[in-house]
C-alpha positions as CSV (number, residue, x, y, z in Angstrom):
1,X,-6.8,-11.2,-2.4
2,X,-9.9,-13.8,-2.6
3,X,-11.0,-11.7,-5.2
4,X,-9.5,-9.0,-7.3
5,X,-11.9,-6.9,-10.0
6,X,-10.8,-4.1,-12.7
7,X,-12.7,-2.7,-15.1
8,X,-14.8,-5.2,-16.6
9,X,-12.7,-8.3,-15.0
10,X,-13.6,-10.2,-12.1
11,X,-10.5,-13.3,-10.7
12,X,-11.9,-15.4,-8.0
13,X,-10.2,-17.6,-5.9
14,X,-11.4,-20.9,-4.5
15,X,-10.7,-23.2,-1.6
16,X,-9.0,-25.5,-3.4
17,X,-6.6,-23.3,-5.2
18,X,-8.0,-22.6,-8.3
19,X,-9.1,-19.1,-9.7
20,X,-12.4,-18.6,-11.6
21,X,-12.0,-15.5,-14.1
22,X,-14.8,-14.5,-16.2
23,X,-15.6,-10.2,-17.9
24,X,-13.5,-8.2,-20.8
25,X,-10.2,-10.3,-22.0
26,X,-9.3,-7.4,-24.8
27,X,-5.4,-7.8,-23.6
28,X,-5.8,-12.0,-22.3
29,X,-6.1,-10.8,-19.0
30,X,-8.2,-13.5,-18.0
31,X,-5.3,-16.1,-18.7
32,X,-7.9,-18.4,-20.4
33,X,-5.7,-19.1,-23.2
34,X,-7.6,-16.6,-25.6
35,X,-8.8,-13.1,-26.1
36,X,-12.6,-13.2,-26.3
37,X,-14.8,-12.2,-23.7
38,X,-16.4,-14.4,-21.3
39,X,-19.7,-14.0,-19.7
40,X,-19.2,-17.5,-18.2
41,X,-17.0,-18.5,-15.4
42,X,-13.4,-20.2,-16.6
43,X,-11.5,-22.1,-14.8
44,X,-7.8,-21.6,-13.9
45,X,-7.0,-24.9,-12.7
46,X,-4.1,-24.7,-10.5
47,X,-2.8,-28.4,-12.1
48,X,-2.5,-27.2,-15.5
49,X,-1.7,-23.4,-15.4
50,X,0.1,-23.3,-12.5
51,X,2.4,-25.7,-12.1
52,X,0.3,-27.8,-9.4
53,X,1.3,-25.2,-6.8
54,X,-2.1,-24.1,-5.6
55,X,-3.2,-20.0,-5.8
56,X,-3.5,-18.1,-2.5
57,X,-3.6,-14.8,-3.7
58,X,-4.8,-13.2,-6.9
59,X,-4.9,-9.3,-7.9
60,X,-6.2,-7.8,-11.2
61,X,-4.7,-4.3,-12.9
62,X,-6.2,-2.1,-15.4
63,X,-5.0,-4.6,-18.5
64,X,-3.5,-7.6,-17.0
65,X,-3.6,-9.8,-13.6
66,X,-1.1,-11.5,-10.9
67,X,-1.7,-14.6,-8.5
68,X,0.5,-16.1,-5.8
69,X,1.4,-19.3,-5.6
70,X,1.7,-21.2,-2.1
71,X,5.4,-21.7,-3.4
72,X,5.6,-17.7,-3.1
73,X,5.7,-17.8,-6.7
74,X,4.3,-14.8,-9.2
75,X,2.3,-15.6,-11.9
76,X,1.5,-13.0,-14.1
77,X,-0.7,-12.3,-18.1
78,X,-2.3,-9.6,-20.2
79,X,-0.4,-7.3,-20.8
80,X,3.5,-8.1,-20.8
81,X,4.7,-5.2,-18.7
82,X,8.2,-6.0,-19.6
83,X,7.1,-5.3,-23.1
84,X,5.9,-1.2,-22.3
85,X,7.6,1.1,-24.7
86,X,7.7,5.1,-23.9
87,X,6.3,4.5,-27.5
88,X,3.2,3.0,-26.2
89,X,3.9,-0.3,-28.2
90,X,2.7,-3.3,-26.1
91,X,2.3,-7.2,-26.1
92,X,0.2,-9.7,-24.7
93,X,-0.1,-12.9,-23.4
94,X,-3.1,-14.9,-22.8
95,X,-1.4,-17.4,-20.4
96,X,-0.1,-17.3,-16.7
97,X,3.7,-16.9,-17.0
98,X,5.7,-17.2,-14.0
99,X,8.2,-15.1,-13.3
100,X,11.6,-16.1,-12.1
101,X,12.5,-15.9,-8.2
102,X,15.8,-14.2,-8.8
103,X,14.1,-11.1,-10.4
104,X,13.1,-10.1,-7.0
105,X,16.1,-11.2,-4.6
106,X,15.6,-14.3,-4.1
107,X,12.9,-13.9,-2.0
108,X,9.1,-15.4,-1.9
109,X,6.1,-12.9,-2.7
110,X,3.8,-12.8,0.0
111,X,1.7,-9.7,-1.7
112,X,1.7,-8.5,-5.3
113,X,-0.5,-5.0,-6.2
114,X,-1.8,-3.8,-9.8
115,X,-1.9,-0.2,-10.9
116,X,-2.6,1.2,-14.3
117,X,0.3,-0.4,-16.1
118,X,2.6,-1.2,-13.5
119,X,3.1,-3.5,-10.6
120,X,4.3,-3.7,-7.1
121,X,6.0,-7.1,-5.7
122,X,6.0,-7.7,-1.6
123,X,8.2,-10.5,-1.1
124,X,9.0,-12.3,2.2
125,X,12.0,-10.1,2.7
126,X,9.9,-7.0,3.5
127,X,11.2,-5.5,0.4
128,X,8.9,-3.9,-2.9
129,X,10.2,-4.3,-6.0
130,X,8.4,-2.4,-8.9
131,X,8.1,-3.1,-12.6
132,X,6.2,-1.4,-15.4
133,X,5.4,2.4,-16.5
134,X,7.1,4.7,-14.2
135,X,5.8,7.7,-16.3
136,X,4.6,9.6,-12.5
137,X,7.1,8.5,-10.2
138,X,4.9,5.5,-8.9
139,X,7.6,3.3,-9.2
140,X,9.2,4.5,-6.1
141,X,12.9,5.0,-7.5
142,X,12.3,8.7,-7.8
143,X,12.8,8.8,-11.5
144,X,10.6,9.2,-14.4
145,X,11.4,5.9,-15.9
146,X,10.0,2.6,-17.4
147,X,11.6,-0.5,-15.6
148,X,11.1,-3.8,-17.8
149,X,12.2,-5.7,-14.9
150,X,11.8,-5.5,-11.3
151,X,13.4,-2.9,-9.4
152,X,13.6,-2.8,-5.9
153,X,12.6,0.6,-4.3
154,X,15.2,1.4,-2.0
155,X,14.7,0.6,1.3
156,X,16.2,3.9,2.9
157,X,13.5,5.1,2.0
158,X,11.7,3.6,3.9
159,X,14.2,4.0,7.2
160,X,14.8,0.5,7.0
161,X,11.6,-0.9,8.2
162,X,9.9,-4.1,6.8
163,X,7.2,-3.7,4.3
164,X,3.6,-6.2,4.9
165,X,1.2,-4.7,2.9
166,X,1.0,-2.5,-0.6
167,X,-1.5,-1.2,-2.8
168,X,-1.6,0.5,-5.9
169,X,-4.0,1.8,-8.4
170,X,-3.9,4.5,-11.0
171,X,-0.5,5.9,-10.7
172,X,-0.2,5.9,-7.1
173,X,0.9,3.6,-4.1
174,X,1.1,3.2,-0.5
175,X,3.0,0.9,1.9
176,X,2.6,0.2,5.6
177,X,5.6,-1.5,7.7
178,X,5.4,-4.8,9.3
179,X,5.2,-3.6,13.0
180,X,4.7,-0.1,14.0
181,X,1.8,0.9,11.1
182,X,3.7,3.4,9.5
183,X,2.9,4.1,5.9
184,X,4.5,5.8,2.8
185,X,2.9,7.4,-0.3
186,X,4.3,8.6,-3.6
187,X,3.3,8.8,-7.5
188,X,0.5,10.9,-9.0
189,X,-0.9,13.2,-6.8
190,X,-2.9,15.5,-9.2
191,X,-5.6,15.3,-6.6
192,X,-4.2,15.2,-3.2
193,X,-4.2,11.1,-3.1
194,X,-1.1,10.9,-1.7
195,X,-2.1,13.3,1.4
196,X,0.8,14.8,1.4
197,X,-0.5,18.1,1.8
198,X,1.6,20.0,-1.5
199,X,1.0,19.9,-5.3
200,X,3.1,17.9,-7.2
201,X,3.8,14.5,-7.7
202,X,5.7,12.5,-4.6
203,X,8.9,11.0,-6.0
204,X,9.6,8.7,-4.0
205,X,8.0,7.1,-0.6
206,X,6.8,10.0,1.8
207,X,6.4,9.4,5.2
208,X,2.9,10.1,6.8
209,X,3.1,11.2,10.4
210,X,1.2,9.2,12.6
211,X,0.0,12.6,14.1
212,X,-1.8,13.5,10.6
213,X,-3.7,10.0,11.0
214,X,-5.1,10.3,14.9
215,X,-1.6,9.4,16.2
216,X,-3.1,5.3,15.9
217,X,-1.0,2.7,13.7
218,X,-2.2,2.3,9.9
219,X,-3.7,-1.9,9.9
220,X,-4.8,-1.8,6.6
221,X,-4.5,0.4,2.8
222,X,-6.5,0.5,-0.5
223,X,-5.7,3.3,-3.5
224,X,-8.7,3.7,-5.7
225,X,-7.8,5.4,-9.3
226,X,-7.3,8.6,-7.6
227,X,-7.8,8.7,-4.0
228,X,-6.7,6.7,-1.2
229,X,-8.4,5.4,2.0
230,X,-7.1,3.8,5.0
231,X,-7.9,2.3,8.0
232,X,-6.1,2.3,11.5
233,X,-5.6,-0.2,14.3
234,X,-8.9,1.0,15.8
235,X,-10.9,0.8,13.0
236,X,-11.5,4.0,12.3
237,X,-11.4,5.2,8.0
238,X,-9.2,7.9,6.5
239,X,-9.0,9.3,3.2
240,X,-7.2,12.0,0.8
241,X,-8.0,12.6,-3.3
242,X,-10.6,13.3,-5.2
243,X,-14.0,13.2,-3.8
244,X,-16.2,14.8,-6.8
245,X,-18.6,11.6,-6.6
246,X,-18.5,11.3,-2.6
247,X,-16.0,8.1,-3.4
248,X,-13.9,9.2,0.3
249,X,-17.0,9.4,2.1
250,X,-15.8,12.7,3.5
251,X,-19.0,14.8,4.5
252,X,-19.9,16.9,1.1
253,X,-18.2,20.6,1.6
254,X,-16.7,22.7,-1.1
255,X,-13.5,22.1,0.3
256,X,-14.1,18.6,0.2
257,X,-14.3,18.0,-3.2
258,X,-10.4,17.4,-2.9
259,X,-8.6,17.1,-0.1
260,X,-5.0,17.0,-0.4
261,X,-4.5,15.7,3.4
262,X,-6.1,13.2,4.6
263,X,-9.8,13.7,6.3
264,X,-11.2,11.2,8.9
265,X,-14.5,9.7,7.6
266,X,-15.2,7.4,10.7
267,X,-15.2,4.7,13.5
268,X,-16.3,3.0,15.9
269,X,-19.2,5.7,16.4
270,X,-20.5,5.6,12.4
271,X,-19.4,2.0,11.8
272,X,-20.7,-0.2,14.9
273,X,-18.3,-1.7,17.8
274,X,-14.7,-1.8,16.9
275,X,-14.9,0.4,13.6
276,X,-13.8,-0.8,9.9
277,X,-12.0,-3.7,9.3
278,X,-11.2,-3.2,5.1
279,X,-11.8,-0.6,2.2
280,X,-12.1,-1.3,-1.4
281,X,-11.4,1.8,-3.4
282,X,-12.7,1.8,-7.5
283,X,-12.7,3.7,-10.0
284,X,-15.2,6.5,-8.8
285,X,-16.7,4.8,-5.4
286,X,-15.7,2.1,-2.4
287,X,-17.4,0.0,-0.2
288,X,-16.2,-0.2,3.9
289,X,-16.0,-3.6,6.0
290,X,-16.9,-3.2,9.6
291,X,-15.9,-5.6,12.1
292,X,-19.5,-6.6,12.7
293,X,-19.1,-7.7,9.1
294,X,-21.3,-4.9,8.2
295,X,-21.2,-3.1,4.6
296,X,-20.6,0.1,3.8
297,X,-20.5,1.9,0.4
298,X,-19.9,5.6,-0.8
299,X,-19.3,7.3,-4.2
300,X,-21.2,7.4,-7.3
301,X,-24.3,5.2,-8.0
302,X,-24.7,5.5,-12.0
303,X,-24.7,2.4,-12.2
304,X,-25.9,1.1,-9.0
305,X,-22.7,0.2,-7.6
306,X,-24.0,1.5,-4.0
307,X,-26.1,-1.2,-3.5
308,X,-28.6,1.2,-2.4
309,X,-29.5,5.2,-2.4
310,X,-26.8,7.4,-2.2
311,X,-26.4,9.4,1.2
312,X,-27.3,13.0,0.7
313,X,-24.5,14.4,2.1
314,X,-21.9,12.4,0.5
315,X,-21.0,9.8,3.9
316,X,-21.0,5.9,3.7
317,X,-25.1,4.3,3.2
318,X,-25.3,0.7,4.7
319,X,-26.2,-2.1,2.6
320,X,-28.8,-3.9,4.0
321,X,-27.6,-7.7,5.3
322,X,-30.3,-9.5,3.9
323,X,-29.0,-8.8,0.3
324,X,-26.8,-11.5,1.4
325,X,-28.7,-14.0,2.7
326,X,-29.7,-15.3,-0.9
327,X,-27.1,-17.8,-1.8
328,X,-27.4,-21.6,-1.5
329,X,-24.7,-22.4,0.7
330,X,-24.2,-25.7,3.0
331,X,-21.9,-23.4,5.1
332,X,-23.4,-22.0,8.8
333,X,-23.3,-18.1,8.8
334,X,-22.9,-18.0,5.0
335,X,-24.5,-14.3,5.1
336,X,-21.6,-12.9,6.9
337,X,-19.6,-10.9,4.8
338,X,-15.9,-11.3,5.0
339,X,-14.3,-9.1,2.3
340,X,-15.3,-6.7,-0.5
341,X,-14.0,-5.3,-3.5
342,X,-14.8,-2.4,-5.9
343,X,-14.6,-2.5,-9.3
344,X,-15.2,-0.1,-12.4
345,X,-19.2,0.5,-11.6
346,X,-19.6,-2.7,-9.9
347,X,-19.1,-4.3,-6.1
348,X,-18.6,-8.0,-4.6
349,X,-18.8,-9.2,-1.5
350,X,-17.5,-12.3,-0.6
351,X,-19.1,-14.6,2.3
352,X,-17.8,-16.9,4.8
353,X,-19.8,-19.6,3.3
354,X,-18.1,-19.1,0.1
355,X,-20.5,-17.2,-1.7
356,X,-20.0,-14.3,-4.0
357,X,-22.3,-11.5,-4.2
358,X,-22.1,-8.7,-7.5
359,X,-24.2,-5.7,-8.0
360,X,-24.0,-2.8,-10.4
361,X,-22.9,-2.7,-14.1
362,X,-20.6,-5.5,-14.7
363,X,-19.7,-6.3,-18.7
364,X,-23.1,-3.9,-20.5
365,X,-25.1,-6.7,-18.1
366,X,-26.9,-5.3,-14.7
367,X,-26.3,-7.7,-11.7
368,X,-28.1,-6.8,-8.5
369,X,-28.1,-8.1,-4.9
370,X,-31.9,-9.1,-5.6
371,X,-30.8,-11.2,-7.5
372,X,-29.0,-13.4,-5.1
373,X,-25.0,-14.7,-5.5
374,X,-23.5,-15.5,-8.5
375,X,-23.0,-18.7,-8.1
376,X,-20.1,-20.2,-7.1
377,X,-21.0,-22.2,-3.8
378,X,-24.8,-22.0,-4.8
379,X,-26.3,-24.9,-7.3
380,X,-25.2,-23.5,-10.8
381,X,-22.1,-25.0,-10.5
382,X,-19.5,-28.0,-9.8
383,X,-17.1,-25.2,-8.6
384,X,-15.8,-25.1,-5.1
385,X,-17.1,-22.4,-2.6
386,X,-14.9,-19.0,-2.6
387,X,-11.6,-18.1,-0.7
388,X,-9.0,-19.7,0.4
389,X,-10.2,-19.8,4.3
390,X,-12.1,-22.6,4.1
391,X,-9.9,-25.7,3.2
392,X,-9.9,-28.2,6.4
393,X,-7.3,-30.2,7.4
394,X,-8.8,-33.6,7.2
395,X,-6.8,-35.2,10.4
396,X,-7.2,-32.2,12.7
397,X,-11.2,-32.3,12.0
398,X,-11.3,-36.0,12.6
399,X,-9.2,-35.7,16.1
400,X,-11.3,-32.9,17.5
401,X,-14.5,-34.7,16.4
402,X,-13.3,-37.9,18.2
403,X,-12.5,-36.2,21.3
404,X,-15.5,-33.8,21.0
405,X,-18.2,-36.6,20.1
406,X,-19.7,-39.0,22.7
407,X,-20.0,-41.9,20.4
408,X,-16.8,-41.8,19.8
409,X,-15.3,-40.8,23.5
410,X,-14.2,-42.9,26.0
411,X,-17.1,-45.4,27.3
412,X,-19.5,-44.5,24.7
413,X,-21.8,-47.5,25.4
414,X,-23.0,-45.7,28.9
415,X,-23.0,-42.1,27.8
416,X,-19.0,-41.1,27.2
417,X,-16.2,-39.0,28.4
418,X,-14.8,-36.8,25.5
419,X,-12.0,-35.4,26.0
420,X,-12.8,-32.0,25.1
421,X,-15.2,-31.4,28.3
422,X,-15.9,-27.5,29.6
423,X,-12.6,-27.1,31.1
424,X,-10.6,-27.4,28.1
425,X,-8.5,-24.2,27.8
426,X,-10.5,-22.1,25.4
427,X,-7.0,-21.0,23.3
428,X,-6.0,-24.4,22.5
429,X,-9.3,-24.7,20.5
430,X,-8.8,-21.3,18.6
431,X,-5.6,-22.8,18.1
432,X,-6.6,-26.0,16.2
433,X,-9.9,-23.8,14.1
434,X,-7.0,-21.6,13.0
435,X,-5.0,-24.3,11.5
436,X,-8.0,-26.0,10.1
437,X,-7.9,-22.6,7.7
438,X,-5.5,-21.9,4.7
439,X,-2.5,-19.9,6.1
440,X,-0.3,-17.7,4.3
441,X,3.2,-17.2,4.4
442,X,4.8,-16.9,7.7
443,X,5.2,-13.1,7.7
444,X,2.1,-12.2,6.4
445,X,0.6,-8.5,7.9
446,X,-2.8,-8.2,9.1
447,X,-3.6,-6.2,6.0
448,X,-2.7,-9.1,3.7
449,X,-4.8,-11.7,5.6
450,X,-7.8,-9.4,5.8
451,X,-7.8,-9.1,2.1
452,X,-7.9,-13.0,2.4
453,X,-11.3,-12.6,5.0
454,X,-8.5,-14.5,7.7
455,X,-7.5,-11.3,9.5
456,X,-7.5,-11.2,13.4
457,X,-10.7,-10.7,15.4
């Protein structure tokens, strides 16, 4: 993810590989080296703390974080989940530790996913390995257990497929396969999250039929504490769980206020051309990306988390675009929004100029969209713009601009020939913008790379 929130924690990730981590730090979750709280962004330097491999991915759980490495390495602090006791007992640690390759096959992570005190591991493989408090089956192995190291789920239970995206949160998860879009569910299911229709908790990874979802492929997942949302190849949002503060956006009914299947909330026709693109689920509200980069946000609004009123009847409001139109950014188009995350009782928004916007209550401070971004790209700061999208590569940037420019085309002393003229195939220059961006592992699912505001158009 570019940027991953919890309650009271906020990791960002820069272009150049860094990670900027400021809010609670109770449990060293910040990996700042201490355990005081920080109102002011830290820096993570990738040099120092993480072995001058550079981050592409970080993810933040209820008392400790992850990041990614371009290495497919896993960092993780806070709270040592290899430490959990059925006791309760715990320990902490207030640097980034990695964590050794042959704990999870041998295999590079490519996506790793934070739930209440456990954690998922995607590795290149298209296998999950899980590690932490098992205490409601959201481990995946079917038992009630605590695993101090990483145990892969099995993958039978998955018929076989290969895994590209995970989430967890609370004490539930959900998986989608690399091609196809299927997806799985299991853990806590107290209130219908895991839309599995029956009470109970799911043991162990549950098929959802595509019929139960529109009969489209699943492109993309998020598990808030205790609900879960989706959205399909054709952008349209589902979701299953508790909805007692409108968090699913499912239109306010009695029988609504927990749905143990899950509910279509909307496309195309409530979302703009195309549908969704992302969910962010929190704690008691989320916030919908629409593939015209619009922003959508349900649940509750205590704390002005909504970015605006809450809809009457419970359905996603639209935050108005000029809320992000206030940062300082060098960047064309900085105001369109290219990912967003919920946290406790607050909401981000991340920019393709870099820029990261925060409203609602964030660490007993109130941060609003009035107030403009917060400050990475704008002038507060020597730090570098957010996500990882934006890095360049120097050489391709230089050969398009001398093909592209007349003063530096062929014959530029009476006017020029460049080479890139009108009938220059039109892929070929998608092509070379595409590698001018950061790319993931080969392998990567859509899901993953939307988190990373690269997904396909």
């Amino acid at each position: 993810m570019a940027v991953a929130a919890s309650r009271g924690v906020v990791l960002v990730l820069t272009e150049d590989g860094h990670i900027l981590a400021f809010g609670n730090n109770e449990r060293g979750q910040l990996g700042v080296g201490d355990f005081n709280v920080h109102d002011e962004l830290c820096l993570l330097n990738y040099v120092d703390s993480f072995g001058g491999r550079e981050v592409v991915m970080v993810a933040a759980g209820h008392s400790f974080s992850a990041c990614i490495t371009n290495d497919g390495s896993l960092w993780n602090w806070g709270t040592d989940l290899a430490y959990i006791q059925d006791s309760g007992m715990e320990r902490h640690k207030c640097r980034p530790v990695k964590m050794c390759q042959s704990l999870h096959g041998n295999s590079p992570v490519i996506m790793v996913a934070c739930g209440w005190e456990f954690m998922l591991i995607l590795t290149a493989s298209g296998r999950i390995w899980a590690i932490g408090n098992g205490s409601e089956y959201q481990l995946g192995t079917g038992r009630v257990e605590t695993c101090k190291v990483p145990t892969c789920i099995d993958p039978a239970y998955f018929d076989g497929d290969e895994i590209g995206m995970v989430s967890a949160a609370g004490t539930h998860c959900m998986a989608v396969s690399k091609t196809g879009g299927r997806l799985w569910i299991w853990g806590c299911n107290d209130y219908g999250q895991c839309g599995v229709s029956e009470d109970g908790d799911v043991e162990i990874p549950t098929l959802i039929p595509a019929a139960s979802l529109g009969g489209e492929e699943v492109a993309f997942v998020c598990c808030g504490y205790d609900f879960s949302m989706i959205v399909t190849s054709e952008g349209v949002v589902w979701a299953c769980g508790n909805n007692k503060t409108n968090e699913t956006g499912c239109l306010v009914t009695f029988s609504c206020l927990r749905t143990r299947v899950f509910e279509r909330v909307g496309g195309a026709e409530y979302f703009g051309p195309g549908g969704a693109r992302m969910v962010s689920c929190g704690l008691t509200h989320s916030i919908i990306l629409a593939k015209n980069n619009s922003v959508w946000c349900c649940g509750s609004n205590n704390e002005g988390q909504l970015g605006r009123q809450r809809e009457v009847d419970g359905r996603p409001g639209l935050v108005d675009s000029e809320c992000f139109n206030n940062g300082n950014s060098d960047v064309l188009s900085d105001n369109d929004v290219q990912v967003v995350e919920a946290g406790g009782d607050f909401s981000i928004a991340l920019t393709s100029g870099g820029v990261v916007y925060t409203w609602g209550i964030f660490n007993k401070s109130v941060s609003s969209l009035a107030e403009g971004a917060l400050g990475l790209a704008a002038n507060t700061t020597d730090h570098a713009r957010a996500g990882r999208w934006h890095k360049e590569n120097r050489a391709r940037t230089v050969a398009f601009a001398m093909g592209a420019h007349v003063g530096l085309a062929n014959n530029a002393d009476n006017g020029g020939t460049t080479a890139y003229s009108a009938n220059f195939p039109e892929e070929l220059l998608r092509e070379l913008f595409q590698r001018m961006r950061c790319a993931l592992r080969e392998g990567s699912s859509d899901g993953v790379l939307m988190l990373l505001g690269m997904g396909p158009e």
